[in-house]
C-alpha positions as CSV (number, residue, x, y, z in Angstrom):
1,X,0.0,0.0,0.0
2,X,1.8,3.2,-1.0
3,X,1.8,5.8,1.2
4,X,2.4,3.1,4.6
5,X,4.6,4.5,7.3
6,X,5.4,0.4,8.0
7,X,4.1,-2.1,5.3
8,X,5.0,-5.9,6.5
9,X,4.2,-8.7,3.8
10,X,4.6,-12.7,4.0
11,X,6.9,-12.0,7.2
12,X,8.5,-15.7,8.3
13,X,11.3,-16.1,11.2
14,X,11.9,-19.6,12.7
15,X,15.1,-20.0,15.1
16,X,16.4,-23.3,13.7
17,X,13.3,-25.9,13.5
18,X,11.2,-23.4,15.3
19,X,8.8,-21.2,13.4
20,X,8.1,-18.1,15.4
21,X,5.9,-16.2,12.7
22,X,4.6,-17.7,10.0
23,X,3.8,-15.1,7.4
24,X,2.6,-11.8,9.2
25,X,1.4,-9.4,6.8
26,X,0.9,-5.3,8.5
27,X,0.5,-2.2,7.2
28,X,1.1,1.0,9.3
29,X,-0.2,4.3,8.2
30,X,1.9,7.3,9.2
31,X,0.5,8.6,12.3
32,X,-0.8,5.4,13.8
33,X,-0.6,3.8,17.2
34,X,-1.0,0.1,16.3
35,X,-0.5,-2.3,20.2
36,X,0.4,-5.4,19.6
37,X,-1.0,-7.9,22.3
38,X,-1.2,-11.6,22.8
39,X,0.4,-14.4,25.0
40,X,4.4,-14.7,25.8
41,X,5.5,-16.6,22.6
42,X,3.0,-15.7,20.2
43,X,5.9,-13.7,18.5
44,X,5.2,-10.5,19.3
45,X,8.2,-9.2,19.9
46,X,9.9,-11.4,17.3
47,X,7.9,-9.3,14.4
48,X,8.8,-6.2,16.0
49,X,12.5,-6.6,16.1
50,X,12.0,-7.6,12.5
51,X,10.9,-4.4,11.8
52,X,14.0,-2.6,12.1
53,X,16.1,-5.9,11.5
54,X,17.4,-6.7,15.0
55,X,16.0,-9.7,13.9
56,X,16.7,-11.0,10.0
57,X,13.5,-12.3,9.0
58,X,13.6,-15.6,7.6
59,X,11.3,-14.6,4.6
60,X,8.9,-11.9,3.6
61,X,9.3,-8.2,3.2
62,X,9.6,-5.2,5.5
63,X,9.3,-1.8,3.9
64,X,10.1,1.5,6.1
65,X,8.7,4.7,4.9
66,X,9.6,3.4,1.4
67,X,12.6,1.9,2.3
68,X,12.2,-1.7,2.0
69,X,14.5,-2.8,5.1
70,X,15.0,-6.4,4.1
71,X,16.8,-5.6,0.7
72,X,20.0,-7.1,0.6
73,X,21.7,-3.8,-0.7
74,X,20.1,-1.4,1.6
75,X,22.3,0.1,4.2
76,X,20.8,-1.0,7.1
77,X,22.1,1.4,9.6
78,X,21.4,4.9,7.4
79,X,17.4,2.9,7.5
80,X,17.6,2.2,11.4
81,X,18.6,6.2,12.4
82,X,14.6,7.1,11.2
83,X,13.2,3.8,13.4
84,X,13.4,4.6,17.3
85,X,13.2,1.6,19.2
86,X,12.4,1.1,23.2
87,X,13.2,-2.1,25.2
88,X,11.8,-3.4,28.0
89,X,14.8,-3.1,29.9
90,X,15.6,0.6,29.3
91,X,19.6,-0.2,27.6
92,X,20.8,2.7,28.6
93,X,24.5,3.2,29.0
94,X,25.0,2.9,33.2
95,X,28.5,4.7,32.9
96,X,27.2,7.6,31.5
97,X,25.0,10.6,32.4
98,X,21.7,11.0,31.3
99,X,22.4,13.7,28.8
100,X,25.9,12.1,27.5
101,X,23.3,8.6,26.8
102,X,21.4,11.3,24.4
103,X,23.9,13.0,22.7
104,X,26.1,10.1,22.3
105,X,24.2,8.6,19.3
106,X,23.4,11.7,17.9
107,X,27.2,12.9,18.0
108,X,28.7,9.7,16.3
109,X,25.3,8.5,14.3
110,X,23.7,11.9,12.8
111,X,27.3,13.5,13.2
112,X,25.6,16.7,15.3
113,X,27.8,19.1,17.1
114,X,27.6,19.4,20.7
115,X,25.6,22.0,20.9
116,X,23.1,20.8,18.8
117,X,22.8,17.6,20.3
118,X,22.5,18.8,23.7
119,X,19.6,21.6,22.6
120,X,17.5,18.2,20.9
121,X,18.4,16.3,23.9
122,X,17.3,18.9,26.6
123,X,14.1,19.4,24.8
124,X,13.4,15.5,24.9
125,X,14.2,15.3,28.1
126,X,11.8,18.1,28.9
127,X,9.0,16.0,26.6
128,X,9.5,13.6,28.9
129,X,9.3,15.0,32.4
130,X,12.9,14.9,33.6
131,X,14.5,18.2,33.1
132,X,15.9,18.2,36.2
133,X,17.4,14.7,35.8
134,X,20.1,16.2,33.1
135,X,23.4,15.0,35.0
136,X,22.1,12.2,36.8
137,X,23.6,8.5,36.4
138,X,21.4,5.7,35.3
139,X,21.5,3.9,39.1
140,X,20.4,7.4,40.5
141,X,17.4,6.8,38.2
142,X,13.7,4.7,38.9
143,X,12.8,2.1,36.5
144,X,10.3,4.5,35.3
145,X,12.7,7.2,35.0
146,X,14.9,5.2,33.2
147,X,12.6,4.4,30.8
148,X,11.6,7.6,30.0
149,X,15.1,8.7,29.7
150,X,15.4,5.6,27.1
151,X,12.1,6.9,25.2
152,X,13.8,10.4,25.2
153,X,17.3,9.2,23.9
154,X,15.2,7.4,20.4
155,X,13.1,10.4,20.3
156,X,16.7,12.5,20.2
157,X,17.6,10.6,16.8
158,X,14.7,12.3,14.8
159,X,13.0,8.8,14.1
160,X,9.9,8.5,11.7
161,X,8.6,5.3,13.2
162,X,8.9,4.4,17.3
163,X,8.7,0.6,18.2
164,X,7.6,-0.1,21.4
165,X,8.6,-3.9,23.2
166,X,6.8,-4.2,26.2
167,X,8.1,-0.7,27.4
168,X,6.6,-1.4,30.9
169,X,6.7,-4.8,31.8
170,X,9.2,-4.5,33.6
171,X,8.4,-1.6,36.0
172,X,6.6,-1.6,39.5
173,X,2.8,-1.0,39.3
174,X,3.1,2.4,40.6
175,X,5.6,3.7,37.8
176,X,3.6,2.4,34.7
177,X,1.7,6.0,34.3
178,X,4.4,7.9,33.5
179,X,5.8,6.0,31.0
180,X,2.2,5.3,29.7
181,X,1.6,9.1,29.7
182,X,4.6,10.0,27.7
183,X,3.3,7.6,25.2
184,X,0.0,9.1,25.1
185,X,1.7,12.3,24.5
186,X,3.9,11.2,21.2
187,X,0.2,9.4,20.4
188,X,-1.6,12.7,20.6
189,X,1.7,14.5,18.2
190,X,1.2,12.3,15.7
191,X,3.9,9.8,15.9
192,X,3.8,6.4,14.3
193,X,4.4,3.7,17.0
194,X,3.7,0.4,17.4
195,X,4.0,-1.2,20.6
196,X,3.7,-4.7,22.1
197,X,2.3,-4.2,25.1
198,X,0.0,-6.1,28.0
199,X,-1.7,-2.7,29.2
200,X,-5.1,-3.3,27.6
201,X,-6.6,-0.1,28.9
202,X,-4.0,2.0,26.9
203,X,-3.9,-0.2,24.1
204,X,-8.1,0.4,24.1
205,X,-7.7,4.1,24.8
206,X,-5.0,4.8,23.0
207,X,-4.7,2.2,20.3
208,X,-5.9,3.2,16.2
209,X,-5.6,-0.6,15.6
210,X,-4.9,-3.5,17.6
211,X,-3.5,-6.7,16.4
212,X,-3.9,-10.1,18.1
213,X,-1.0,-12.4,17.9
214,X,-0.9,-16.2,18.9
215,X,0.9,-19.0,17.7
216,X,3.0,-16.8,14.7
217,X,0.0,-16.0,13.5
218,X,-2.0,-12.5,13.3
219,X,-5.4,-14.3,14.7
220,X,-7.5,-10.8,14.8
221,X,-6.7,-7.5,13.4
222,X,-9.4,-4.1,14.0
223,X,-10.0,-1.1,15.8
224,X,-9.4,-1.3,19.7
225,X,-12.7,-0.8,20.6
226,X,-13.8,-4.2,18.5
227,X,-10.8,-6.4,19.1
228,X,-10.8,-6.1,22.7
229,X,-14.2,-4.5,23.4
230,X,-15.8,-7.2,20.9
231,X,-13.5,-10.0,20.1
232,X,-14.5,-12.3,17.5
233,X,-12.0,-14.7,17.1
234,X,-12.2,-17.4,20.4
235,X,-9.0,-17.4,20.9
236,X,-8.9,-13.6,21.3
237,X,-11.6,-13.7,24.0
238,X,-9.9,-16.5,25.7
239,X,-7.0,-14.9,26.4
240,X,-8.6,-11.2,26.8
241,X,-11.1,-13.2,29.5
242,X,-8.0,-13.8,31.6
243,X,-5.7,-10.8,31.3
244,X,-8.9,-8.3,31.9
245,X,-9.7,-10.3,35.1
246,X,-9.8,-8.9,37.5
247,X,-7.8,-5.9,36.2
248,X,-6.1,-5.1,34.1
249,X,-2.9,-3.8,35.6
250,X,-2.5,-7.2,37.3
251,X,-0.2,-9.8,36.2
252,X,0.6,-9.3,32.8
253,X,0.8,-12.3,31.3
254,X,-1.6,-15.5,31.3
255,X,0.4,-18.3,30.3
């Protein structure tokens, strides 16, 4: 489909014997939220890291804002510098302060000055909430903090496209919002994102489309408010039965 911000056709990836997806097929409009949900395994996070190549698909097509990612010619890391991506485990660098892990990139990447680099960092930190954590080290930080300070160090690289893995998973109950809120925020400017996530609320709130994954396989594909609100597939309301029950900020996964 011309004009997709992320267009994903006949995607395959197996790990030796193992199939992990089996022929995904996505498109991403620019400006859309697309979540991601389903049960650990289903290969969630397998077709997002195959977005930006992390992963090398094991056959299919992945096309970037026109930039089709799986060519054998492309150069791979010019592609990656417009695709943001955030891990569930923050990555930051622990020996260096939070603005050095946002200008580092953007120094030996985008080949910015200094002083550009730190202006673009300083604003993302303030997009973020944590103006005041400029010089802090990594261990100084929360696990929410430090996931914001991730979230501000992609934003930093000027990406067209954010991926999203399970961005709070990892974090205590009481820290989710804030990352959730930034999220909401980049939603609300317009940023294309797509995000594997468990938090069904945001994914229904926030969410243009949301895609059901199980067994490899893209089992249910619509607009939040049907595919979680009014599942039709029975596996999607088998597994949305137990991860909305009896909330859904409790444990986030029901295998």
């Amino acid at each position: 489909m011309s004009g997709a911000a992320v267009e994903i056709t006949g995607l395959c990836k197996s790990f030796g014997p193992l199939e992990v997806l089996k022929g995904i097929d996505l498109t991403v409009l620019p400006g859309e939220v697309v979540c991601i949900i389903g049960p650990s395994g289903s290969g969630k996070s397998t077709m997002l890291r195959c977005v930006n190549i992390l992963e090398e698909p094991t056959a299919g097509k992945v096309v970037v804002n026109g930039t089709e990612l799986t060519d054998p010619d492309v150069d791979i890391d010019s592609a990656r510098t417009k695709i943001g991506m955030v891990f569930q485990s923050f990555n930051l660098f622990s020996h260096l302060s939070v603005i050095n892990n946002l200008t580092v990139a953007q120094r030996k990447v985008l080949k910015r000055g200094e002083k550009e680099a730190q202006e673009k960092a300083l604003h993302n930190l303030e997009r973020v909430g944590l103006s005041d954590k400029v010089n802090a080290m990594p261990a100084q930080l929360s696990g929410g903090q430090q996931q914001r300070v991730a979230i501000a160090r992609a934003l930093s690289m000027d990406p067209e496209v954010m991926l999203f893995d399970e961005p709070t998973s990892a974090l205590d109950p009481e820290l989710v919002g804030d990352v959730l809120g930034v999220m909401r925020q980049l939603a609300d400017e317009g940023m294309t994102m797509l995000i594997v996530t468990h938090e069904m609320q945001f994914a229904r709130e926030v969410a243009d489309k949301v895609i059901f994954m199980d067994g490899g396989y893209v089992v249910e594909e619509g607009p939040a408010a049907d595919v979680i609100g009014n599942p039709q597939e029975d596996r999607t309301k088998s597994f949305l039965a137990r991860v909305l029950d009896p909330i859904h900020h409790g444990p986030s996964d029901p295998e």
